[in-house]
N, C-alpha and C positions, 0 to 999 in steps of 0.2 A: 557604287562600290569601287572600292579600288582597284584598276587595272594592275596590276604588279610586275608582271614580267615583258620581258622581250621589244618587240617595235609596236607600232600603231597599226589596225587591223584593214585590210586592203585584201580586194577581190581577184585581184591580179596574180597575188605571190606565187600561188600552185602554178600558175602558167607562163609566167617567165622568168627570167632568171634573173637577179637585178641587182646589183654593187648594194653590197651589206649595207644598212644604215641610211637605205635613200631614203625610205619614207617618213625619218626622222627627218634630216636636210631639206627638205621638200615639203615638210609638215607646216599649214600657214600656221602654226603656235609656236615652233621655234623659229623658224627662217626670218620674223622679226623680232625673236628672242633681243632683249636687251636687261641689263642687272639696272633694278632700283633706284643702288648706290654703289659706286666704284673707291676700293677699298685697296693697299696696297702694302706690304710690309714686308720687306727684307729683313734676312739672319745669315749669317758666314753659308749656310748650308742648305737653308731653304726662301721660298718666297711664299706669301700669301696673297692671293688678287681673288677680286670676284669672277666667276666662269663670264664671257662679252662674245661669247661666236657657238655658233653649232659644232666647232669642231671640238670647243674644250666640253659641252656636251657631252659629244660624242666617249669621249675621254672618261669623263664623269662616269657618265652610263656602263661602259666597260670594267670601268674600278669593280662598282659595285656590284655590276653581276658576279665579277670573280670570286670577291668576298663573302656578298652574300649569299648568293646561289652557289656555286659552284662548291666553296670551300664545306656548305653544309649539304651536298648531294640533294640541292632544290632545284637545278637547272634541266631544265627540257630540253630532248633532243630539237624542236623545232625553233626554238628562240634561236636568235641573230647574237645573243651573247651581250644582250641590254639588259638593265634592269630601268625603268622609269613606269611612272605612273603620272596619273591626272593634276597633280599638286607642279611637279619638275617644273613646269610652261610660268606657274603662276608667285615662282621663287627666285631668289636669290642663291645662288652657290658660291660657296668658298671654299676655293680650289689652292693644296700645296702643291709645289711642284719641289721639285729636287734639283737642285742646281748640277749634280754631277751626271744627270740626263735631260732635264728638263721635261721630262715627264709629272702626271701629276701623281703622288703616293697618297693623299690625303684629302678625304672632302666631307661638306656639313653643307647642307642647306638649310634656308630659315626661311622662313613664314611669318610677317607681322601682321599683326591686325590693322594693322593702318591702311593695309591694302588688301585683307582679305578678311571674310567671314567663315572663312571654312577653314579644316586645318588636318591632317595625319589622323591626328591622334584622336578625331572625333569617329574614323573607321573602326577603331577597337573599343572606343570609352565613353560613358554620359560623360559629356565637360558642362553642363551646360551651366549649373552651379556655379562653376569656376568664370566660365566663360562672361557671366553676368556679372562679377565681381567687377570693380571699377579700376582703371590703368590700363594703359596698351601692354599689348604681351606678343611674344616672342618666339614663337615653335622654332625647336632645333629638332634636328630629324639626318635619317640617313647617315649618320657620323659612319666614317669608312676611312682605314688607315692600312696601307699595305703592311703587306707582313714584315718586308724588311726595314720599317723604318716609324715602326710602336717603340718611343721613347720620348723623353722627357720633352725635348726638344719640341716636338711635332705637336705634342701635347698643349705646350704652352703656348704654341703658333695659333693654333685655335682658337686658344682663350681670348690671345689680344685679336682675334679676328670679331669674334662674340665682345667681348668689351668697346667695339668698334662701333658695332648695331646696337650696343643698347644704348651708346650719348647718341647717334644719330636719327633714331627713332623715339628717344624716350622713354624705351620699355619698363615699367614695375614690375612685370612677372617674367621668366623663362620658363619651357615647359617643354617635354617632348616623351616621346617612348624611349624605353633604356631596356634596352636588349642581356637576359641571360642564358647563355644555354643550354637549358632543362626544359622539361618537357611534362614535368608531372606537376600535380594538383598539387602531391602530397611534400613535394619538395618546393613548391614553391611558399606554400604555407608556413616551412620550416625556415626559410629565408625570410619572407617577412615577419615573424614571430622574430628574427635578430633586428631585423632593421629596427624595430619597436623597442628590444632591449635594449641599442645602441642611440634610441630618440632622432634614426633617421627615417622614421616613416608617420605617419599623422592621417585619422579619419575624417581632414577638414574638406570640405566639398561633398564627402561621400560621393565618390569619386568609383564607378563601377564598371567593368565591362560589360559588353552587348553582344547577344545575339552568341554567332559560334567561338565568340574569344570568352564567354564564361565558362571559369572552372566551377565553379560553386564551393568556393574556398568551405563555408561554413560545415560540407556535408563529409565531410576528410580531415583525418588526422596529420596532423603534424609528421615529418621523416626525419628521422633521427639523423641529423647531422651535425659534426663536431665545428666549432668556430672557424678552426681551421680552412676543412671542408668550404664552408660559407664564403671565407676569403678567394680562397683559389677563383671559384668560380665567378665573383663579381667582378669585372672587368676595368681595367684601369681609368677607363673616361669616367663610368657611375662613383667612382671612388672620390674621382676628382670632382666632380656635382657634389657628395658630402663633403668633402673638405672646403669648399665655396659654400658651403652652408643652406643648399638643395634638402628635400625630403622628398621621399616615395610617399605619396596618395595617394587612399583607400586600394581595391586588390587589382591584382595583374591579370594579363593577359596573357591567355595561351594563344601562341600564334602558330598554327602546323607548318602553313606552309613555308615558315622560315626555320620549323625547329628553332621552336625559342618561347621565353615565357620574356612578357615586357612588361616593364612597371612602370606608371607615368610620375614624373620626377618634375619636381614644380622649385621653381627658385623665383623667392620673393628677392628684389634687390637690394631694397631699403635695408635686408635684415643679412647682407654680403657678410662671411668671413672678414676679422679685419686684413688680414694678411690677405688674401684674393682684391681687398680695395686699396691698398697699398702696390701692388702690385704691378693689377690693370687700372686703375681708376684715378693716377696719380696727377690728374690735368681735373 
C-alpha cells in the first residue's frame, strides 16, 4: 500500500531530535538517487531538468506536501512537511524551477514501464487490461504547480518535458490519475456523464477502482450540475490531456485522504491532437 505522507519510518524519531529531512538524505534509496534520463530546457522565465540530488528531492517533496496536503487540510501535525511515497525512489522527476528565484514552482514525475512493473495508479485502479495491451507506457503522476505560477507558460514547459520521455523511451500510451476536487459519488457521476457527452471519456479496458477508492457509481444518481459548474471545477492540466486528445477510462476514484475524486486519463499517442504534434513533436 502506498505510504503517502511525511518521511520514512524510524525508531529513533520520538527520542531525538534530528535536522528535518535526514532520514530521507540518509535513506540507501535516495542517497544513490540518480534520474534515468537527463533532460534540460530553457524559456526567458523558466527552466526544465530532471530532479539529479536529494536536495532537489528534498524540494520536490516540500512542493507537494504544501499543495497537496496542506492547501487541502490533509497535512498531520507529525509529518516533517514531505509528501513521497514508495514509487518517488523508483522515478524520474521533472522539476521547474523559476529563474527569478531559482526555486522549483512545478513538478511531474513518470514511471515507464521500461523500468518498471508497477505503477501509482495500480493503488487506486484494475489496469491490468490496459496494462496487457501491447507498447510501452508512460505514468505521469504527482503533477504539482505553485500557486503563483499556473499559467500558460509552465503549462507548456511540461508538455515539452513529457514530449521529451515519450521519443526517449518510445512510449504508445501516457496514463496517470487526474485529480478533481469533489468528494461525492453523486457528483462525480455527473462529471463523467459530461466527459461521455463531450466523447472525453470511453469504457475501453473496463478500467475500475479497488477496494476503498470504490464509489459504486452504478448504485447513485447523477447531481445536477450545469456545464458551467463542470468547467470550473476540471482543472487546467485535465483540460490540457483533452485537448492532446487524452480520455477518462471507465469510473473514478474517491480518494479521502487527498479530498479528491481521480479519473484515470489514458493518452494513446499514435491518435495525438494534430496541433499537440505540431507543437511537441515537430523533430
Amino acid at each position: 500500500m502506498t505510504t503517502r505522507l511525511g518521511t520514512l519510518s524510524n525508531p529513533f524519531k520520538s527520542l531525538f531530535k534530528l535536522p528535518r529531512g535526514w532520514d530521507i538524505k540518509f535513506s540507501p534509496r535516495f542517497m544513490a538517487y540518480v534520474p534515468t534520463y537527463e533532460i534540460n530546457i530553457e524559456t526567458k522565465s523558466y527552466s526544465l531538468e530532471t530532479a539529479s540530488s536529494v536536495k532537489d528531492l528534498l524540494e520536490v517533496f516540500e512542493l507537494r506536501h504544501q499543495i497537496f496536503l496542506e492547501d487541502v487540510g490533509a497535512a498531520k501535525i507529525e509529518d516533517d512537511g514531505y509528501d513521497l511515497d514508495e514509487f518517488d525512489s523508483i522515478c524520474d522527476h521533472l522539476i521547474i524551477r523559476s529563474k527569478e528565484d531559482n526555486r522549483i514552482v512545478g513538478t511531474y514525475r513518470v514511471i515507464s514501464s521500461l523500468y518498471s512493473d508497477s505503477f501509482y495508479s495500480q493503488t487506486e485502479f484494475n489496469l491490468d487490461e490496459f496494462l496487457d495491451t501491447p507498447g510501452h507506457k508512460l505514468e505521469l503522476g504527482r503533477a504539482c504547480i505553485h500557486h503563483g505560477h499556473r499559467n500558460g507558460a509552465v503549462i507548456d514547459l511540461l508538455w515539452r518535458g513529457i514530449a521529451e520521455y515519450i521519443k526517449l523511451t518510445g512510449s504508445k500510451y501516457l496514463f496517470g490519475c487526474s485529480s478533481i476536487k469533489i468528494q461525492g459519488a453523486c457528483e462525480a457521476k455527473s462529471i463523467l456523464n459530461y466527459f461521455n457527452e463531450d466523447e472525453n471519456a470511453t469504457d475501453l479496458f473496463k478500467i475500475r477502482p479497488i477496494g476503498k477508492f470504490n464509489m459504486n457509481l452504478e448504485k447513485v444518481e447523477a447531481a445536477k450540475l450545469e456545464p458551467s459548474d463542470v468547467k470550473t471545477l476540471v482543472p487546467p492540466l485535465l483540460r490540457s490531456y483533452f485537448s492532446a486528445g487524452s480520455k477518462v477510462y471507465g469510473h473514478p476514484a474517491l480518494d479521502r485522504e487527498f479530498k479528491c475524486v481521480d479519473f484515470l486519463t489514458i493518452l494513446n499517442c499514435e491518435e495525438l491532437t494534430s496541433g499537440y504534434k505540431r507543437r511537441y513533436f515537430k523533430n
